[in-house]
Each structure stands twice: as C-alpha cells, then as structure tokens.
C-alpha positions as CSV (number, residue, x, y, z in Angstrom):
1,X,45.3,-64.8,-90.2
2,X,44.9,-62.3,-87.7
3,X,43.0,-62.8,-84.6
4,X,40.2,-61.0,-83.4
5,X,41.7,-58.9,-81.1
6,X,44.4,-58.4,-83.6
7,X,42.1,-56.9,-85.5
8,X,41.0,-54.6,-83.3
9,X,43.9,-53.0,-83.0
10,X,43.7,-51.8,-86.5
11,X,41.2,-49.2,-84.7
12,X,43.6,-47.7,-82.3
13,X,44.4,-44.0,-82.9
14,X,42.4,-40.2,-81.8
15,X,39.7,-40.5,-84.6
16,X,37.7,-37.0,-84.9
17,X,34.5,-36.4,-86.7
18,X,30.5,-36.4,-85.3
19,X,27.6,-38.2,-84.4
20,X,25.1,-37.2,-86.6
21,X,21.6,-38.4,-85.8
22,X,19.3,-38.9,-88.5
23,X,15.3,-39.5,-89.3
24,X,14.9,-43.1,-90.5
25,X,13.9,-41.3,-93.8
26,X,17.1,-39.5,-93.5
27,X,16.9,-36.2,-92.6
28,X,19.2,-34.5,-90.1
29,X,18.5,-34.0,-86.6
30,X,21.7,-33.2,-84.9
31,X,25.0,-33.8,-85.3
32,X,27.4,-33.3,-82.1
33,X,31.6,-33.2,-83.2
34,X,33.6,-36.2,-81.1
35,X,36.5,-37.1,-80.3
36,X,37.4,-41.1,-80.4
37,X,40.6,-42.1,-78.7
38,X,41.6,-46.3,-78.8
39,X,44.7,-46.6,-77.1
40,X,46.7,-50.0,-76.4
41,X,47.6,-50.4,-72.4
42,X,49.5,-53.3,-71.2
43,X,51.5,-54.1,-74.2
44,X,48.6,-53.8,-76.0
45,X,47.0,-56.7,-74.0
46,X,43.8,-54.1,-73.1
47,X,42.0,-51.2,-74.6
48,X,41.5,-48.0,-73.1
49,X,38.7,-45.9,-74.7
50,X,37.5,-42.7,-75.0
51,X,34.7,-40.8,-76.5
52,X,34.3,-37.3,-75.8
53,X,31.2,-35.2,-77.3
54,X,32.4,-31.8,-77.4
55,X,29.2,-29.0,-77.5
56,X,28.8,-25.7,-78.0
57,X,26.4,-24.6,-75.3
58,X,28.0,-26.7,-72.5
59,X,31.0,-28.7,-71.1
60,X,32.6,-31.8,-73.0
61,X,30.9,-34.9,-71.4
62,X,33.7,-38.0,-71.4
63,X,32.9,-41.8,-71.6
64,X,35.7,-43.7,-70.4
65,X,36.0,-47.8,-71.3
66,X,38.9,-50.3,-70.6
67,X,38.4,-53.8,-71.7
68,X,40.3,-56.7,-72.5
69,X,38.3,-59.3,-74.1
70,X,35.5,-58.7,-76.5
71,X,32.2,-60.0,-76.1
72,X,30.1,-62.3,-77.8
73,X,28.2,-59.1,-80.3
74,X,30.6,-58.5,-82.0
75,X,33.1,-59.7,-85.2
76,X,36.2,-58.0,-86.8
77,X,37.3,-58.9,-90.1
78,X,41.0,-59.1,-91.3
79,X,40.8,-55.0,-92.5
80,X,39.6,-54.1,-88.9
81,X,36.0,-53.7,-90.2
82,X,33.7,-54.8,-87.6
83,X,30.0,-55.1,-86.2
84,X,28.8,-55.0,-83.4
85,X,25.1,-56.2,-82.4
86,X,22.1,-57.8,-81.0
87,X,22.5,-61.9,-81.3
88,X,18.6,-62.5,-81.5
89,X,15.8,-60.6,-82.8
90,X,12.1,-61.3,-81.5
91,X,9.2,-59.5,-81.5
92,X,9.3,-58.9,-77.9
93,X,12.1,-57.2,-77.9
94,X,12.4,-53.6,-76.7
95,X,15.0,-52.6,-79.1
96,X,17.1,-54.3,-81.6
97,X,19.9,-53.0,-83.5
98,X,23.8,-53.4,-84.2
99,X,26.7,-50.9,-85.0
100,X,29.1,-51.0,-88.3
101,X,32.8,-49.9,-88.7
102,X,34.6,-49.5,-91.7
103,X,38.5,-48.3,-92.2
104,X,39.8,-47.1,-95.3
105,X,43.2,-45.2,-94.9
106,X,42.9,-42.1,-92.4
107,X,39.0,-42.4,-92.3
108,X,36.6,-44.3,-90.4
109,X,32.9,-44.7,-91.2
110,X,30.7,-45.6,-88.8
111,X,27.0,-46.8,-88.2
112,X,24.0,-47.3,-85.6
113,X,20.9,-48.8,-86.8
114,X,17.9,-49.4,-84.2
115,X,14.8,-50.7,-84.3
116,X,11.8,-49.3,-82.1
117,X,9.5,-52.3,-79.7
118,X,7.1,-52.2,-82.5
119,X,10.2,-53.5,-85.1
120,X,10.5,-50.9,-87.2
121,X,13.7,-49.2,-88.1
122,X,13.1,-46.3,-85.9
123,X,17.0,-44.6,-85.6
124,X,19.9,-44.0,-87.6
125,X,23.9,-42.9,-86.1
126,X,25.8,-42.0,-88.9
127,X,29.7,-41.4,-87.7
128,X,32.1,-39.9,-89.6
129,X,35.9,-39.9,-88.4
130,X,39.7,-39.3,-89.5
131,X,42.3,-39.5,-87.5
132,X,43.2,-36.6,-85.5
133,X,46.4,-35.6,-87.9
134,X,44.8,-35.9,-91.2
135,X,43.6,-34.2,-93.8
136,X,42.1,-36.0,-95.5
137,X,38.7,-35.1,-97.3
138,X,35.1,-35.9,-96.3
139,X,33.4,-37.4,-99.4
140,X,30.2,-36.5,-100.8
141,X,26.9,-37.5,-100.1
142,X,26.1,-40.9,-102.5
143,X,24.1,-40.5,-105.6
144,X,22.0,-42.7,-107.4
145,X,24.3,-42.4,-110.8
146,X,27.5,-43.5,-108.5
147,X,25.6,-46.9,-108.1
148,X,24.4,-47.5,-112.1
149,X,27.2,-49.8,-113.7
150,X,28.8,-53.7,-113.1
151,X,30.0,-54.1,-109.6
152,X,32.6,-57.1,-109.3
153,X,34.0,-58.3,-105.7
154,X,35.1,-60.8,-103.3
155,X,33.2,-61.4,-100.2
156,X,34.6,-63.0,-97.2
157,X,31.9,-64.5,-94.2
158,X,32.5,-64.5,-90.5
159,X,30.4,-66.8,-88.9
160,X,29.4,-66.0,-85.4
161,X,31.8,-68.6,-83.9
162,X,34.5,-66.9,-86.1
163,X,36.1,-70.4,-86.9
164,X,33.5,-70.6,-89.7
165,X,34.4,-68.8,-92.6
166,X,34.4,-68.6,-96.2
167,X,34.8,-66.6,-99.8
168,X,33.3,-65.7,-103.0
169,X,33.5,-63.9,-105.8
170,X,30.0,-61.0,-106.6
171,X,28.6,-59.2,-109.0
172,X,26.1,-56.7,-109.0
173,X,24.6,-54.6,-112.0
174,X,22.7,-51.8,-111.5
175,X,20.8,-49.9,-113.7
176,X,18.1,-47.2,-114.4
177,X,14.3,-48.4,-115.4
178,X,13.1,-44.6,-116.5
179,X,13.6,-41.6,-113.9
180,X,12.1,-43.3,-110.6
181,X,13.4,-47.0,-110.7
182,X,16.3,-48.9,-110.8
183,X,16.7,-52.8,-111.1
184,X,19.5,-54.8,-109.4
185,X,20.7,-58.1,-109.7
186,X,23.2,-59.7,-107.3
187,X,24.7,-62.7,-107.8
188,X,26.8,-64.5,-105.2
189,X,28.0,-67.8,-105.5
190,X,25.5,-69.9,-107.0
191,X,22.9,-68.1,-106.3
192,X,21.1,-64.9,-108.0
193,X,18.6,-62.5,-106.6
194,X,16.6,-59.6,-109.0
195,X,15.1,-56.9,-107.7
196,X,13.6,-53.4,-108.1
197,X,13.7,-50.1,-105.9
198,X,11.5,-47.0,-106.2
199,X,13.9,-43.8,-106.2
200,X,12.4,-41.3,-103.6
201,X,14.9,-38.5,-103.6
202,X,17.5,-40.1,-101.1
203,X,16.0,-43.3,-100.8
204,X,16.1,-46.1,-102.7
205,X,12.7,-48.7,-101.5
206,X,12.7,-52.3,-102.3
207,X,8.7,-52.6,-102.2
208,X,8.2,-56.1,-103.3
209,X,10.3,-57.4,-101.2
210,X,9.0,-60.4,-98.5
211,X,10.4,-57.4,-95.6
212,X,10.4,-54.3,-97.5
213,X,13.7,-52.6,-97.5
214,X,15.0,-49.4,-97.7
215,X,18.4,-47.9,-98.9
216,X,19.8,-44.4,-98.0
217,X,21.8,-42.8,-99.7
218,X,23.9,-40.4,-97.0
219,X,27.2,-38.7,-96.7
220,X,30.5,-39.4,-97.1
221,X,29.7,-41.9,-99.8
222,X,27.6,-43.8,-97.2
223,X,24.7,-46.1,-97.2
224,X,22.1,-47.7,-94.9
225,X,20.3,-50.5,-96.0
226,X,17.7,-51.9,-93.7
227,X,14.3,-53.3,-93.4
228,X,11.3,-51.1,-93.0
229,X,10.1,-53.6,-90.3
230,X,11.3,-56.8,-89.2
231,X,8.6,-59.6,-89.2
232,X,9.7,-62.9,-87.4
233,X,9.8,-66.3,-89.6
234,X,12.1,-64.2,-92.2
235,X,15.5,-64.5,-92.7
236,X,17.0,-60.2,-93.2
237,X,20.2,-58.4,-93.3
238,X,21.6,-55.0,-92.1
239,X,23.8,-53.3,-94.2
240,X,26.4,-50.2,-94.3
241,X,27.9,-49.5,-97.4
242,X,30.7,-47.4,-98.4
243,X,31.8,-45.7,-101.7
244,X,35.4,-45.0,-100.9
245,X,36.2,-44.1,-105.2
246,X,34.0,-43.5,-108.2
247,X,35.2,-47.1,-108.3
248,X,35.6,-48.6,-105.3
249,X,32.9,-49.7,-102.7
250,X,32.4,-51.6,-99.3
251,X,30.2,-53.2,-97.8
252,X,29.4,-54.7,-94.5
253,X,26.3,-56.7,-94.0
254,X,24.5,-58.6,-90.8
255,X,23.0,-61.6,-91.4
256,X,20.0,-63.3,-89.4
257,X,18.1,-66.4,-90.2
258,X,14.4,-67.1,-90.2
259,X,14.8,-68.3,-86.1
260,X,16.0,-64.8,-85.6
261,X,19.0,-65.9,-84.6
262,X,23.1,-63.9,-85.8
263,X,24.7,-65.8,-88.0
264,X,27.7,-63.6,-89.2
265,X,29.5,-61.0,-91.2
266,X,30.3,-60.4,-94.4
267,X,32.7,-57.6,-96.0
268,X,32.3,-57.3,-99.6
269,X,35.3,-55.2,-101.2
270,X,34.4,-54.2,-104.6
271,X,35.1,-52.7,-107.9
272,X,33.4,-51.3,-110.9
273,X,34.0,-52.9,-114.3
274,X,31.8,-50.4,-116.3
275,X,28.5,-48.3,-116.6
C-alpha cells in the first residue's frame, strides 16, 4: 500500500484548465484559465507548487507553496484521489467546506464546495485540468439519461486516522418515475437506502430527505452533491462525482457524523451493468 505522501505524488505534473465559479444552483459566473504545476524537490521529499491565474485584462497573479508534510484535512487514496477539508462542522462556524480531486489518465477533476455562516451551501469551484502536453478531450456536461441504469462498484474507506480502512462491494439503480423524478436506491454493504429526487433542469433535489440535498449535474461529466443546509445533530456527506465513460463513474464522498465531527473518505469506482 502506498503511503500518503506517495500518493500525492500521483499529482505531480503542469496540469492546465480553469477555475470556474458557479451559483449554488449552477449557473456560471466566471471562469479564469490556470495553470497548476506540482513538482518533486529534494528527491521528492517536498512539494513545490504553483498556481498561476492567467487573465485577460491584467497580469498573471502566481501563488507559490512548498511543503513537506501534509496536514491533518486532508486524505489521498491509493489512485491519488484526494479531499481536502474542514475536520468539524458547527453552527458557529463562519465557513465550512472541503476540496475534491479526482485523476483519471491525463485529466484531473477538481472541486470546492462552501458553505456560507448561515450553513447553507453558498459556493461552488468547479476545476477542470489536463496535463500541459495532452490532448485529451473535455467531456460533456452530465445528463440525467447518463445516470438511468444498474451501477455496480467497489468502495474503499479512509478513515481520518488513515490506519482505518475498509472495502465493499455497491450497487446503485437508477431510474425515471415519469418526466420530473427519478428514484434511486443504494445499497452498500448491508445496508440499503431509497430515495427520490425532483429533476429541475440541471439539478437533481432530494426533498424528503432529513437534510435536503441537491445534485448538479455540471461539466466534464461532473457532479456535486451536497446538502442544501447543514443542520447540527445529523450525520451528511459531500460528494463529487465523475462520469469518466458512458460506463464508468467515480465518486468521492466526505463523511461527518451526527457530532459534526470528519470521519473519512470513500472512492467508489464504478461500472454500469445495464439500463
């Protein structure tokens, strides 16, 4: 098994692409082109980063990093997916939120969910990279359709400590319930949850819900999968996932308990059996 750090060097390389800042219900407010550079110093021992927003009106502006340990936010998996995040949520904090990273091939997808002082899911980061020598294709913006069908996987759990760890088999079915609703059902494990969205263009709102949650469906094959507001006393998750083939999907997920408190991550690498 590769170490954390180990894992982070799956991230090295000049990734290009943009930070593209979104609504909470989606729509676009800017997007700014970037260049990411992770480069191994010291034998690798250290990390030298640099992210450079490139504008059309102005200069370049240049953030320069160099660490060599990681802190306590964050967790890699074995692919070099990782998150990075608050530990605790409370209701007295003046922003909560965490970041997501997923690799597949020559492109990176990227994530920044935030919550506002009033713990409602207020912004929304969407990055899309490659690395600087590829070609390789943006994909399109995710559908509703690309979802319906049987969705088998294997989840594996990082918990906070990292030491803690385990994996499952999923499965997911999807389907349509007339032109504005879909049901799901997840089952993980032992356990099975059901549960219904309304289908509001690109979103996809899980009403009944005990935290009401919302999925949007974004480009690249992306989604974001949050609550609408985060109420103490309930456990929640935050979510990126990826659609990287008509039938192939990631997904990365945050997981608090009902104390607030981090708990882990879990990748979710799946595949679909049939629609």
């Amino acid at each position: 098994m590769l170490s954390q750090w180990e894992c982070l060097l799956k991230n090295l390389g000049q990734w290009q692409g943009s930070f593209t800042r979104l609504s909470p219900q989606g729509d676009l407010i800017e997007d700014t082109p970037t260049l990411v550079s992770l480069q191994g110093i010291n034998n690798n021992r250290s990390i030298r980063q640099l992210v450079r927003r490139l504008y059309s009106d102005r200069a370049p502006e240049d953030l320069i990093l160099e660490y060599s340990s990681l802190h306590q936010g964050i967790l890699f998996s074995q692919t070099g997916a990782f998150c990075q995040g608050s530990l605790y949520f409370s209701s007295f904090s003046s922003q909560f939120g965490a970041e997501f990273g997923l690799i597949s091939g020559e492109r990176r997808l990227r994530m920044v969910q935030l919550f506002n002082e009033r713990c409602e899911f207020d912004r929304l980061t969407l990055i899309r990279e490659k690395l600087a020598d590829s070609s390789s294709p943006e994909r399109p913006i995710l559908t509703v359709e690309q979802l319906l069908g049987q969705w088998r996987g294997q989840a594996v759990t990082t918990g906070r400590d990292f030491y803690n760890s385990a994996a499952y088999s999923t499965h997911i079915s999807i389907e349509r319930q007339g032109d504005n609703y879909l049901s799901q059902t997840l089952t993980f494990g032992d356990s099975q949850i059901t549960s219904s969205a309304r289908i509001e263009g690109q979103r996809l709102l899980f009403e009944n819900s005990p935290l009401p949650v919302q999925i949007l469906l974004l480009p690249d094959g992306s989604s974001c999968n949050t609550p609408l507001k985060i109420t103490a006393g309930h456990r929640f998750v935050l979510e990126v996932g990826w659609l990287l083939s008509p039938t192939q999907r990631q997904r990365l997920i945050r997981s608090y308990n009902e104390k607030g408190e981090w708990t882990g991550i879990t990748l979710v690498t799946e595949e679909k059996e049939s629609y």
